[in-house]
PABA-637432 format. One record per atom (N, C-alpha, C): residue number from 1; residue in three letters; atom name; x, z, y. Coordinates in steps of 0.02 Angstrom, whole numbers, plus 50000, padded with zeros to 5 digits. Layout:
N
NUM,ALA,CA,X,Z,Y
...
This chain:
139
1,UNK,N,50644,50552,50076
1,UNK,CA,50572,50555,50077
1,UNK,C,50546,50534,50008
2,UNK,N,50499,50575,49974
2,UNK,CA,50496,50557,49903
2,UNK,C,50428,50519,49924
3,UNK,N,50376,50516,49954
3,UNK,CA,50339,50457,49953
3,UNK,C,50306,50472,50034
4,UNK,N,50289,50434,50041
4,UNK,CA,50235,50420,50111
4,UNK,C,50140,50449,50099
5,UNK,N,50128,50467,50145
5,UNK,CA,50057,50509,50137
5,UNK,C,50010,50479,50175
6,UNK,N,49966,50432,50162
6,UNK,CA,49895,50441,50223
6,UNK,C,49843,50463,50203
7,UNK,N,49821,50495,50256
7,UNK,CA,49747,50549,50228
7,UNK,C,49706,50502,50278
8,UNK,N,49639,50504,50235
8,UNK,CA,49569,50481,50292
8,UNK,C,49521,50502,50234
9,UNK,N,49463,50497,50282
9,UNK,CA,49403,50493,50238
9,UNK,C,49354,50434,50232
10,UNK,N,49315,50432,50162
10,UNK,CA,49285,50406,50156
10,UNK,C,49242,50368,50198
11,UNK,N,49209,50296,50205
11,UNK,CA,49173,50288,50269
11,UNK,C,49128,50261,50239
12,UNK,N,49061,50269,50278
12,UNK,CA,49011,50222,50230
12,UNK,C,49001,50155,50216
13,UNK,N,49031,50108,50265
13,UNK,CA,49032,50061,50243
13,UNK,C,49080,50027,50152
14,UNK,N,49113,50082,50153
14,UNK,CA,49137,50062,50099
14,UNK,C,49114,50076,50027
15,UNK,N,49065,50119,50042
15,UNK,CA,49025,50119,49975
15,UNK,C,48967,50094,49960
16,UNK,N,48944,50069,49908
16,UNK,CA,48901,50049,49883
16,UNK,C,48836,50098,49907
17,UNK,N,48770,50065,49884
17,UNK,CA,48694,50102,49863
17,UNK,C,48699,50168,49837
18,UNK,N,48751,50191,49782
18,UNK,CA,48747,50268,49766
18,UNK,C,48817,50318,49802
19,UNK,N,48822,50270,49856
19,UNK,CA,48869,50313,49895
19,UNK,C,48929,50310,49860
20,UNK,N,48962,50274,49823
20,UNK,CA,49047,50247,49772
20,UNK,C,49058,50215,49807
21,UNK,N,49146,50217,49817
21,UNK,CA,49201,50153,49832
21,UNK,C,49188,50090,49793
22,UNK,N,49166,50042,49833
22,UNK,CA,49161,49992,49802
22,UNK,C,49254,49984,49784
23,UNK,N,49253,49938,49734
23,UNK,CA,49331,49933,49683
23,UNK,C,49369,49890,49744
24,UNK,N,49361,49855,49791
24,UNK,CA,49412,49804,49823
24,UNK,C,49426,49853,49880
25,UNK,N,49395,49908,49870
25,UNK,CA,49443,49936,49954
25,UNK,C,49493,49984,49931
26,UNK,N,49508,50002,49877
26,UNK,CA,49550,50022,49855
26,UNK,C,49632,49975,49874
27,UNK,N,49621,49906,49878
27,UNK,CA,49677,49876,49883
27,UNK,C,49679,49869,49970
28,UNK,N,49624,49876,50013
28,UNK,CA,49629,49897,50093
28,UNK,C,49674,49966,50093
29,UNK,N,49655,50035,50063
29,UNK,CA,49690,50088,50066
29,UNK,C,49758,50088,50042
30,UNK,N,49794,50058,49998
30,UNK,CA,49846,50027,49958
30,UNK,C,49909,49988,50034
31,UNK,N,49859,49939,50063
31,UNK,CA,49882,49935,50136
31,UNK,C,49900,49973,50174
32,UNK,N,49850,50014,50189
32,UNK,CA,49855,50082,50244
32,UNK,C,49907,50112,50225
33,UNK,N,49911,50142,50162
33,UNK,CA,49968,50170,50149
33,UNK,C,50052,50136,50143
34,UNK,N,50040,50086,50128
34,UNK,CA,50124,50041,50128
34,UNK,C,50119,50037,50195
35,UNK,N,50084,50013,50239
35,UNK,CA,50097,50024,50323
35,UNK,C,50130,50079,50343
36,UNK,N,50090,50134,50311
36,UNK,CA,50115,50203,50346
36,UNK,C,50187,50226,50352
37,UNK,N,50184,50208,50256
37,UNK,CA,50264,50214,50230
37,UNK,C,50290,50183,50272
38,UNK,N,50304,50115,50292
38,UNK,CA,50361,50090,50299
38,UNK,C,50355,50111,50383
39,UNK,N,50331,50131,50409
39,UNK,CA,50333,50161,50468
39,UNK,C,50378,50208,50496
40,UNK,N,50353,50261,50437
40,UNK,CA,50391,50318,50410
40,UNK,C,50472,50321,50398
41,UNK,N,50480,50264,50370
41,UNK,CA,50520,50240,50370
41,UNK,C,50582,50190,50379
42,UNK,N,50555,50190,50455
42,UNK,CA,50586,50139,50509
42,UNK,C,50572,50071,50510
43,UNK,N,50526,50048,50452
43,UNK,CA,50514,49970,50472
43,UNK,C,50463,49971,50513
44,UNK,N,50448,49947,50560
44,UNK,CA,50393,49904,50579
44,UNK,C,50346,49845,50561
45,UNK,N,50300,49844,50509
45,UNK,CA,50279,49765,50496
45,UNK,C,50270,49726,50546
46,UNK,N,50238,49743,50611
46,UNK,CA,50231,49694,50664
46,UNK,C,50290,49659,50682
47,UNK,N,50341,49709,50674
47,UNK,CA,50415,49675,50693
47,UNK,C,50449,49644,50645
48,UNK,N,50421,49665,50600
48,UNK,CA,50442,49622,50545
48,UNK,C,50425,49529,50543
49,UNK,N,50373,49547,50538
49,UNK,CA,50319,49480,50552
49,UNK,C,50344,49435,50640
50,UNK,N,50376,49474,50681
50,UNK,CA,50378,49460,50739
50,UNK,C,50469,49404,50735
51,UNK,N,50478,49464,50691
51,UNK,CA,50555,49412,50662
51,UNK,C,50549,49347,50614
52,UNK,N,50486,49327,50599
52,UNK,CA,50492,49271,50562
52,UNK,C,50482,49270,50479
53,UNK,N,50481,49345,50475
53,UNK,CA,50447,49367,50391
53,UNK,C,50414,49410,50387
54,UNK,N,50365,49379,50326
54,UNK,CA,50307,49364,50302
54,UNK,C,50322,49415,50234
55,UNK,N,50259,49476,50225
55,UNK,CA,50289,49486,50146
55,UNK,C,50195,49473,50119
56,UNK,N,50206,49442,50092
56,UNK,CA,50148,49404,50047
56,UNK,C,50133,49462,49965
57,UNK,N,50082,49477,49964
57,UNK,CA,50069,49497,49925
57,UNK,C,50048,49450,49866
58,UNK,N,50095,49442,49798
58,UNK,CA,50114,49425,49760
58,UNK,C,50077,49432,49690
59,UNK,N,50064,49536,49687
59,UNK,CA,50016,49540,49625
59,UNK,C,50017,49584,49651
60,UNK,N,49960,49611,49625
60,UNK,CA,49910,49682,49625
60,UNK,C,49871,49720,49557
61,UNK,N,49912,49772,49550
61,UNK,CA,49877,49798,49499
61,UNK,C,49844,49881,49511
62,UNK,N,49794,49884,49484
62,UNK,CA,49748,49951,49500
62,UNK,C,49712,49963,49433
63,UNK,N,49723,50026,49423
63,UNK,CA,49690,50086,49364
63,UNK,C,49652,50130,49411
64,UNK,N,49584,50111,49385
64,UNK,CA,49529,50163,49418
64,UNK,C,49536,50228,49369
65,UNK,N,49528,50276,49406
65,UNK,CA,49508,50362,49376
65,UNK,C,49441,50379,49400
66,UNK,N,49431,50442,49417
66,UNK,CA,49374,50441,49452
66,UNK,C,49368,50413,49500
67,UNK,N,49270,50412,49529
67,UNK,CA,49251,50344,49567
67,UNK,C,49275,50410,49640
68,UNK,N,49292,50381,49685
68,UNK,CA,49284,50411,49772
68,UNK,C,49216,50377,49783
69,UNK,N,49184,50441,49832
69,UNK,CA,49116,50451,49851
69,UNK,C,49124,50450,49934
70,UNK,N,49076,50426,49970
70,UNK,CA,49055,50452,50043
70,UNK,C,49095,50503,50074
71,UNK,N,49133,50490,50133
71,UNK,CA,49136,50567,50148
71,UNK,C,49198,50616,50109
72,UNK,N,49226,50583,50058
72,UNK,CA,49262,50616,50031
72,UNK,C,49337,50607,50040
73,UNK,N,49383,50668,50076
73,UNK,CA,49446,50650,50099
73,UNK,C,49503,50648,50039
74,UNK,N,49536,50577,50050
74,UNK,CA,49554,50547,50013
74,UNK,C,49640,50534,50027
75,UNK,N,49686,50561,50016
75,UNK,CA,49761,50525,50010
75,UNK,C,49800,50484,49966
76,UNK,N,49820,50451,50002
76,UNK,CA,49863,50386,49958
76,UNK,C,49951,50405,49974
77,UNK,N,49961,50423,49911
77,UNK,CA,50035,50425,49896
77,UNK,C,50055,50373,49895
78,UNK,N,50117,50358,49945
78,UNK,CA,50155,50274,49928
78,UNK,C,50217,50300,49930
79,UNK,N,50265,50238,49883
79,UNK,CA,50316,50253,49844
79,UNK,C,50354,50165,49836
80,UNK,N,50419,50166,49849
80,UNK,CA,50437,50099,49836
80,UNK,C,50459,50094,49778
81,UNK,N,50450,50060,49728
81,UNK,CA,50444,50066,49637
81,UNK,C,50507,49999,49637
82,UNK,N,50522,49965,49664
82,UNK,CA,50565,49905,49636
82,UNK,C,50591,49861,49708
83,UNK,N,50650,49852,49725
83,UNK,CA,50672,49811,49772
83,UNK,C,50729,49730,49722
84,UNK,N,50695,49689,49753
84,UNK,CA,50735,49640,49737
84,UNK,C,50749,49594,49780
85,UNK,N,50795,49522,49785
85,UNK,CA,50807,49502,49839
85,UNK,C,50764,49474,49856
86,UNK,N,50708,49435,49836
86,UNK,CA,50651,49406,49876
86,UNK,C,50577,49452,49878
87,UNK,N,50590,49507,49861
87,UNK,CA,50539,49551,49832
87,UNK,C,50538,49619,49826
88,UNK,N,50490,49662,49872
88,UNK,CA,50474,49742,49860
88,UNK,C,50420,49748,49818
89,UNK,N,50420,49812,49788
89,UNK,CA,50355,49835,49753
89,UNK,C,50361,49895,49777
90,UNK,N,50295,49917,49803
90,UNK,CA,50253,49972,49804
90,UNK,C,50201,49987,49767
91,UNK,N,50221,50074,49743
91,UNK,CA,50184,50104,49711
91,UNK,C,50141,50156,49728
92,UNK,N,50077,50162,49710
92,UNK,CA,50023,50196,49758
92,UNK,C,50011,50245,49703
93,UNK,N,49945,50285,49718
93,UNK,CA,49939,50357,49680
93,UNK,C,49875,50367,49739
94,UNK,N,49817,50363,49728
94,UNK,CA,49750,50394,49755
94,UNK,C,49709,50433,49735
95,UNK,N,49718,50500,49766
95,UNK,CA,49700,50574,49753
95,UNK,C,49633,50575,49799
96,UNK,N,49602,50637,49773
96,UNK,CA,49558,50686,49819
96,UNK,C,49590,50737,49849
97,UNK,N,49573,50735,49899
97,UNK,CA,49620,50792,49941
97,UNK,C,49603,50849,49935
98,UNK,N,49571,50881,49887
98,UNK,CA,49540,50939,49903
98,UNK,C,49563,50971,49827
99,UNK,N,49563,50921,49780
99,UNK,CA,49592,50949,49692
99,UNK,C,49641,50897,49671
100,UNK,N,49668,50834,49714
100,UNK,CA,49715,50807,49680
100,UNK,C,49689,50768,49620
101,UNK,N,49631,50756,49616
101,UNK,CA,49616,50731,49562
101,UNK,C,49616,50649,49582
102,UNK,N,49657,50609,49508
102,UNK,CA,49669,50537,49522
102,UNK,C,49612,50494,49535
103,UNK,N,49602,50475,49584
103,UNK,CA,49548,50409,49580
103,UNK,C,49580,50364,49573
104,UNK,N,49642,50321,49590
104,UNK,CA,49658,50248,49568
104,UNK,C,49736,50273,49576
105,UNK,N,49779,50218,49549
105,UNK,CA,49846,50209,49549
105,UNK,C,49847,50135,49531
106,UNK,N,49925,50124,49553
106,UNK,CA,49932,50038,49542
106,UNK,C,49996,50019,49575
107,UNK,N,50008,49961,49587
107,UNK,CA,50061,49945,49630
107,UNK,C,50037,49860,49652
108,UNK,N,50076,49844,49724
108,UNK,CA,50096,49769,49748
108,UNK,C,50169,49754,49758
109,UNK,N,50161,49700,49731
109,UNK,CA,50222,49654,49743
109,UNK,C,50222,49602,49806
110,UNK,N,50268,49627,49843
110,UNK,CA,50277,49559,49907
110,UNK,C,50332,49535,49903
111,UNK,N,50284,49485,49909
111,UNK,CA,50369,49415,49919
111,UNK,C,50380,49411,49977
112,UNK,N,50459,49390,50002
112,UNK,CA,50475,49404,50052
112,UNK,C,50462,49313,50090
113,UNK,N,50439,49303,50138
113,UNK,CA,50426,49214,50162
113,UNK,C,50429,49195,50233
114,UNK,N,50441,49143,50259
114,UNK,CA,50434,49101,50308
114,UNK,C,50378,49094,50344
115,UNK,N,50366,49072,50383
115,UNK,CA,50305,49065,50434
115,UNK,C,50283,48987,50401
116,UNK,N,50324,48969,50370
116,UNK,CA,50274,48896,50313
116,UNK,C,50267,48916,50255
117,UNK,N,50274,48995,50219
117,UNK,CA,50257,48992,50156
117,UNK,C,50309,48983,50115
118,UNK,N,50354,48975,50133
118,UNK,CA,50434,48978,50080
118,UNK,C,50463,49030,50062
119,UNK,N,50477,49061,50000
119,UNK,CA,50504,49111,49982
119,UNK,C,50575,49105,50023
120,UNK,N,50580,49156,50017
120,UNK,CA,50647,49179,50061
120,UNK,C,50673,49239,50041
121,UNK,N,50750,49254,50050
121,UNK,CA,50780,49323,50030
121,UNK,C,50770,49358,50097
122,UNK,N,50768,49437,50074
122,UNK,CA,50729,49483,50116
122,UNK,C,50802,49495,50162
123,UNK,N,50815,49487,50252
123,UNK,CA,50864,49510,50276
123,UNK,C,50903,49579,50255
124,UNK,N,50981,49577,50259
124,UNK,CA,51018,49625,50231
124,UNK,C,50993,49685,50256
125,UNK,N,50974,49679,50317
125,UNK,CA,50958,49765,50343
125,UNK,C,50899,49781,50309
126,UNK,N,50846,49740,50317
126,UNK,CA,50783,49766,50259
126,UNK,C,50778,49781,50194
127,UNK,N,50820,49734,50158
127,UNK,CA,50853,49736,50118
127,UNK,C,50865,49811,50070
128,UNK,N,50938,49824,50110
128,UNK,CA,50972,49903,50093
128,UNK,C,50928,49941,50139
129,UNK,N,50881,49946,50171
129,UNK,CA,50846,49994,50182
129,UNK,C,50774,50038,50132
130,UNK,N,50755,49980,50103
130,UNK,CA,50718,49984,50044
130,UNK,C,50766,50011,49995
131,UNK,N,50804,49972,50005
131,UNK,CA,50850,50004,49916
131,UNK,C,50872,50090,49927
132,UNK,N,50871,50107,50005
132,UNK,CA,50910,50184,50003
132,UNK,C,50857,50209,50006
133,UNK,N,50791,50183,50024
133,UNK,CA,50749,50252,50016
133,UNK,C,50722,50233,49949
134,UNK,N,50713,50192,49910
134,UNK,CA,50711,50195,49850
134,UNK,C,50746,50243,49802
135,UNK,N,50800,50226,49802
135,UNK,CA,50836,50286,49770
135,UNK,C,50831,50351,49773
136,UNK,N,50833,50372,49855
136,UNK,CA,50830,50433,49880
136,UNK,C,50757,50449,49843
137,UNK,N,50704,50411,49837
137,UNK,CA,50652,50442,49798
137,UNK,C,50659,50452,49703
138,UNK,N,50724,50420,49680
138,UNK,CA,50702,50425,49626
138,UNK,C,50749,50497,49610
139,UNK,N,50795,50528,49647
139,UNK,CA,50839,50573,49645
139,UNK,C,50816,50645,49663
């Protein structure tokens, strides 16, 4: 699978007075989409979280392109960019669905943690499961 896809549209609450994405929901859609992915791809976060880890978002980075408007259907390409042992990165890509044209790109880093907040190495099965569809996307 070379990346994960969620489509939705625009809603009004998320834009501002001239009808624009305000800039912080970009990192809500960034969510939606690493959810989807890892869905997609056999993890469950609930079950994840249900086993005792936590992936904490670590850093966040975002490059605005054009602004998304009202109403306007929108997909988020997700992509796993880096696996390490206490740590995934996902990489996003936010298009218009209609010309592909970039509105934002970026990536998050999660640390992998405890139900007190302690870094922790990510279990072996989660682990090599990230790392094979990683690859499988860079091939």
């Amino acid at each position: 699978m070379k990346h994960g896809e969620s489509r939705f549209r625009v809603r009004y609450a998320e834009t501002d007075q001239m009808g624009v994405v305000h800039h912080a929901n970009y990192i809500i859609w960034f969510e939606q989409g690493r959810t989807d992915y890892m869905r997609k791809i056999g993890v469950n976060y609930a079950d994840v979280e249900r086993s005792g880890l936590f992936l904490a978002v670590g850093e966040v980075q975002i490059r605005y392109g054009a602004p998304a408007r009202y109403d306007d259907e929108v997909r988020v390409l997700t992509r796993i960019d880096r696996v390490q042992s206490r740590a995934v990165t996902f990489a996003y890509e936010v298009l218009r669905a209609d010309s592909d044209e970039r509105l934002a790109s970026g990536y998050t880093r999660l640390i992998a943690m405890d139900a007190n907040g302690t870094a922790r190495t990510l279990p072996r099965d989660l682990l090599q499961r990230f790392a094979e569809v990683m690859h499988a996307t860079a091939s």
